[in-house]
C-alpha positions as CSV (number, residue, x, y, z in Angstrom):
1,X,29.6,2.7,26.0
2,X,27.8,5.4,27.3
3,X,26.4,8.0,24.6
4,X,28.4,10.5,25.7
5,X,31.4,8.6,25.5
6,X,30.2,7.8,21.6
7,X,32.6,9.5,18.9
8,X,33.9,11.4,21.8
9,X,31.2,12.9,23.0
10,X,30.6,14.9,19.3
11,X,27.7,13.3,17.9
12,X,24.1,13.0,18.8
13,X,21.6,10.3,17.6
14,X,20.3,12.7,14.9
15,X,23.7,13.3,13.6
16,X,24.9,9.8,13.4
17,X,21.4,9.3,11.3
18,X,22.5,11.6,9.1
19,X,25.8,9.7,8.9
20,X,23.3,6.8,7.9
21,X,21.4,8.7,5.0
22,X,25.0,8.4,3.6
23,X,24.6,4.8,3.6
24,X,21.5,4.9,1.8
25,X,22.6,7.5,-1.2
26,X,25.6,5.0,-1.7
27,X,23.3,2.3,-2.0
28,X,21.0,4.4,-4.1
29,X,23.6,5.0,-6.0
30,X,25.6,2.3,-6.6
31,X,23.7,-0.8,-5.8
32,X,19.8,0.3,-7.0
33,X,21.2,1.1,-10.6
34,X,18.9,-1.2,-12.3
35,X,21.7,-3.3,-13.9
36,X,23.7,-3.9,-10.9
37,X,20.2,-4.8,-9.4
38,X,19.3,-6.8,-12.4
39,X,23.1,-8.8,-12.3
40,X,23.0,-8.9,-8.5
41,X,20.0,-9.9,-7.4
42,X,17.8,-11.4,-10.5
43,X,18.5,-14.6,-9.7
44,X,17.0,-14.4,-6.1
45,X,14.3,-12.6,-7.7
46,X,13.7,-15.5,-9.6
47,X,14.0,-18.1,-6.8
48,X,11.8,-16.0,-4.7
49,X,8.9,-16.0,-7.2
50,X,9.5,-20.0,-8.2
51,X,9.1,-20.2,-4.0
52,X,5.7,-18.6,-4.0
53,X,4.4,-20.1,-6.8
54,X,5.6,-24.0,-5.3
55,X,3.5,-22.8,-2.6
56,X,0.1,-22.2,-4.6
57,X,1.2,-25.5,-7.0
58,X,1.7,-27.4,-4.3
59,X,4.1,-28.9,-7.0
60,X,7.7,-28.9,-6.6
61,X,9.9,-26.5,-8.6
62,X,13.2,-26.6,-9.1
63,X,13.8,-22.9,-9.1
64,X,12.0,-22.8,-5.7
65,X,13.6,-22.7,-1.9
66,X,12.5,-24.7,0.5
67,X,10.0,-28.0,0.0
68,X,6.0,-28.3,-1.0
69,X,5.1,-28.0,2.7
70,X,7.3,-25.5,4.0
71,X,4.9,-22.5,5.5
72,X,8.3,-20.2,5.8
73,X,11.4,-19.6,4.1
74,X,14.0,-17.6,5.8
75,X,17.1,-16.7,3.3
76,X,19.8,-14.8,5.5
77,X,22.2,-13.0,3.3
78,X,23.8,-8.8,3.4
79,X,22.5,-5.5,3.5
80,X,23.7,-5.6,0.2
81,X,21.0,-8.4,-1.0
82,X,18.5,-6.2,0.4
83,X,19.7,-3.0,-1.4
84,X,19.9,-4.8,-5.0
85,X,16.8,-7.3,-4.8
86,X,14.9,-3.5,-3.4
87,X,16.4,-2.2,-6.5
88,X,15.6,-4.6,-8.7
89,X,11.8,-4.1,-7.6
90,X,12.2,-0.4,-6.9
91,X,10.9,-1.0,-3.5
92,X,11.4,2.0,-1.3
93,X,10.5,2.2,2.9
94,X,10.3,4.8,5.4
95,X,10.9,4.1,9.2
96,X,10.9,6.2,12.3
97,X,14.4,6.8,11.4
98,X,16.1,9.7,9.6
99,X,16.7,8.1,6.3
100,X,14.5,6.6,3.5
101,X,16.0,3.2,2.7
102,X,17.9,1.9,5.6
103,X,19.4,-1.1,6.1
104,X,21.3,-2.8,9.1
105,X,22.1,-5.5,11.1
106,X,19.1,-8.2,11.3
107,X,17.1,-6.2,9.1
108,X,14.4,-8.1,6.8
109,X,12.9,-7.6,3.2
110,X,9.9,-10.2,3.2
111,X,7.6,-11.3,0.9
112,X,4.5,-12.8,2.6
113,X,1.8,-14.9,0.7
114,X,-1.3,-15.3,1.6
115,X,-4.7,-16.0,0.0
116,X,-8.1,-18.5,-0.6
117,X,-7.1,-21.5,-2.1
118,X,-10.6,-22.4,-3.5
119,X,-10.7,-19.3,-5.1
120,X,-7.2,-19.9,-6.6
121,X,-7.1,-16.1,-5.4
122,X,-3.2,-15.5,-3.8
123,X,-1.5,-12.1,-2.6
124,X,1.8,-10.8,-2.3
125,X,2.6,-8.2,0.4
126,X,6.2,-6.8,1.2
127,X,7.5,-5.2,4.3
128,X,10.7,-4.0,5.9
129,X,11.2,-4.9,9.7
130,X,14.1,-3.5,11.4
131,X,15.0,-2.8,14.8
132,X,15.6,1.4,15.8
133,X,19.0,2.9,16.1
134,X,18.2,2.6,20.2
135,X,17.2,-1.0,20.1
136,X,20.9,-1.9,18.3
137,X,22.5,0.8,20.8
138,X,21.0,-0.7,23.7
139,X,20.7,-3.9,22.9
140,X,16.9,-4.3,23.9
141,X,15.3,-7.8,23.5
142,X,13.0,-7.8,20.9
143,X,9.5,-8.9,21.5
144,X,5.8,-7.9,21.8
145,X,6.7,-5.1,24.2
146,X,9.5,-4.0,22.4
147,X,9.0,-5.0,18.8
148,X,10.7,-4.1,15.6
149,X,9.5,-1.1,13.6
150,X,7.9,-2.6,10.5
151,X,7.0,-0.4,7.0
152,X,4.7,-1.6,4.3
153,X,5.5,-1.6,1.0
154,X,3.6,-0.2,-1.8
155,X,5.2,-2.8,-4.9
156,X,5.0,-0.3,-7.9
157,X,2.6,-1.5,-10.4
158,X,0.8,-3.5,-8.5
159,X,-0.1,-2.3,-5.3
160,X,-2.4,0.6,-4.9
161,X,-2.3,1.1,-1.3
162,X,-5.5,-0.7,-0.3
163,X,-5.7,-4.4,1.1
164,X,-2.4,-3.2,3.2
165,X,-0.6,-3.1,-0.1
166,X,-1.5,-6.3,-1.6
167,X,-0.5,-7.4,-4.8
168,X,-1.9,-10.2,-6.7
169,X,0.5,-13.1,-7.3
170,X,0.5,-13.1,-10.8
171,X,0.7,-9.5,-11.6
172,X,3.9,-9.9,-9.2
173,X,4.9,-12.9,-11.1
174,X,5.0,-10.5,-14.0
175,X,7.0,-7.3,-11.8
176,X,9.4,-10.0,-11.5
177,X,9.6,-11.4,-14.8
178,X,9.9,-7.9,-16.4
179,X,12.0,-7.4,-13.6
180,X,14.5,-10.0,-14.1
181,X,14.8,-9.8,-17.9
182,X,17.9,-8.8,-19.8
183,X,18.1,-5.3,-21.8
184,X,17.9,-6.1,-25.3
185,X,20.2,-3.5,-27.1
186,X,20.0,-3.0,-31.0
């Protein structure tokens, strides 16, 4: 459809990513509140961090996804997953776009692991890759021409914007531990 064709011709691109930072208050809202996080997503927390800990072992965990050897795990799920596990974590990201926090279709929260084995040293860095308004609109391909905007992730209490927002393994191990634990009420 033709842009000018789009909600009758009454909307720009601006004003339907204002329509979009709606989105992202009701997920601010309603599914960041840290126990809706905490309910919702804690388990995949947990898996998550069993899987990057497997991969360091080099042991098999029963929490983990994916075997010893895999070099990536891909968990498809809903914007929704995204919103609570970024709650969970207090993760926040900025894109070109008009709203903090935005999720769509195809969108990705990932966890990447890397580090020196014989220094037992490993990192944890997160980033959101999503493709523009435009790119959905117009269905562009994506690849090295046209790629997906990605944002960096400062993880609070760990990373401190050097090293491309690295965190070390086992402070995350702890982010997610503290994370992931129930509220104790007197």
């Amino acid at each position: 459809m033709p842009m000018p064709e789009v909600a009758w011709g009454r909307i720009t691109p601006a004003q339907v990513g204002q329509l979009l930072a709606l989105h992202s208050i009701y997920s601010d809202t309603v599914l960041r509140t840290p126990f809706i996080a905490r309910a919702y997503a804690g388990p995949l927390a947990e898996h998550i961090m069993a899987t990057l800990q497997q991969a360091v072992s080099g042991k098999p965990t029963e929490q983990a996804i994916g075997g010893v050897q895999s070099k990536l795990v891909f968990l498809v799920g809903h914007d929704t997953n995204i919103e609570t596990l970024a709650g969970l974590l207090n993760l926040h990201w900025l894109l070109d776009e008009p709203s903090a926090d935005p999720t769509s279709t195809g969108d990705a929260l990932v966890f990447e692991l890397y580090g020196d084995a014989q220094n037992s040293q490993f990192m944890v860095r997160a980033y959101y890759v999503s493709q523009s308004m435009m790119q959905m609109r117009n269905t562009t391909p994506l690849d090295l021409d046209h790629p997906p905007a990605m944002a960096p992730i400062a993880i609070p209490g760990c990373s401190d914007g050097s090293d491309a927002n690295a965190c070390p393994l086992d402070r995350f191990a702890c982010i997610v531990q503290r994370s992931t634990a129930a509220e104790e009420h007197p």
